[in-house]
Steps between C-alpha positions, in 0.01 A plus 500: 500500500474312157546165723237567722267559232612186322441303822156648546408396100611184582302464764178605397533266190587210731180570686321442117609131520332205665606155540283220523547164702247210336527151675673259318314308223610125464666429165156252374286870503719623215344250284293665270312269227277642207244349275498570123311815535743626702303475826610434801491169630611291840576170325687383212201382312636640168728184528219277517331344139269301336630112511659528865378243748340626814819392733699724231277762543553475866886498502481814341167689651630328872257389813480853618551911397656766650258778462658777750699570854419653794688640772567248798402671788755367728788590267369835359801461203415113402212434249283208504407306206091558432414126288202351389442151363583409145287420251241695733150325351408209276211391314381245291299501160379220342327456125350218368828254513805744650574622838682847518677590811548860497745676742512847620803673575522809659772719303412868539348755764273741365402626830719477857107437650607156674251321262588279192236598184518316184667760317780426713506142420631315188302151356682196408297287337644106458328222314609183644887596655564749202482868511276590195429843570533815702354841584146591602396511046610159468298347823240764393492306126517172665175527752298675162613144294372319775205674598379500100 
């Protein structure tokens, strides 16, 4: 009788347990890069500094970014690669005798809404071919010099 109840037991706390099959992620998705605050970003900007020249800068930032996957609908268990373009937007600013070329990289969703907002996006700003300066402050200082 003590077996039966044993095998009852067992199965009730059986029924307690769940298993759950996720598609398999391609290795490149476990790449997980932060910035110095600790956020979380989708590049390796953190690796790029003041001094670099802009085809440095591009080894390491790449032509385009990963941002996601999504399920291929003919293969329900293969994920697709979601890119964009990389750097996503440049500008130029130009004072009285320099030219800045300022480059925007997109490095972090705030918001899966399908649309890229400039919090999302990360300012290089280059004098000539050399990096002098990123992060939204430093391009923020840089148009205030030159508007003054």
């Amino acid at each position: 009788m003590q077996k039966i109840y044993l095998f009852i037991g067992m199965l009730f706390l059986a029924g307690c347990s769940t298993v759950a099959f996720e598609p398999a992620v391609p290795q490149s998705a476990d790449k997980v890069f932060h910035d110095l605050d600790g956020r979380r970003n989708l590049t390796n900007i953190s690796h790029v500094y003041e001094g670099m020249t802009y085809l440095e800068v591009l080894s390491i930032m790449g032509d385009k970014i990963n941002i996601g996957y999504r399920q291929d609908k003919s293969t329900l268990n293969v994920l697709e690669p979601i890119t964009l373009k990389s750097p996503y937007r440049m500008e130029m600013l130009r004072a009285e005798d320099k030219v800045y070329n300022v480059i925007y990289y997109y490095t972090r969703i705030q918001k899966s809404d399908g649309i890229v907002s400039e919090d999302e996006l990360t300012p290089l700003v280059f004098e000539g071919e050399r990096l002098i300066g990123k992060g939204r402050d430093y391009l923020f200082q840089l148009k205030n010099k030159i508007n003054s």
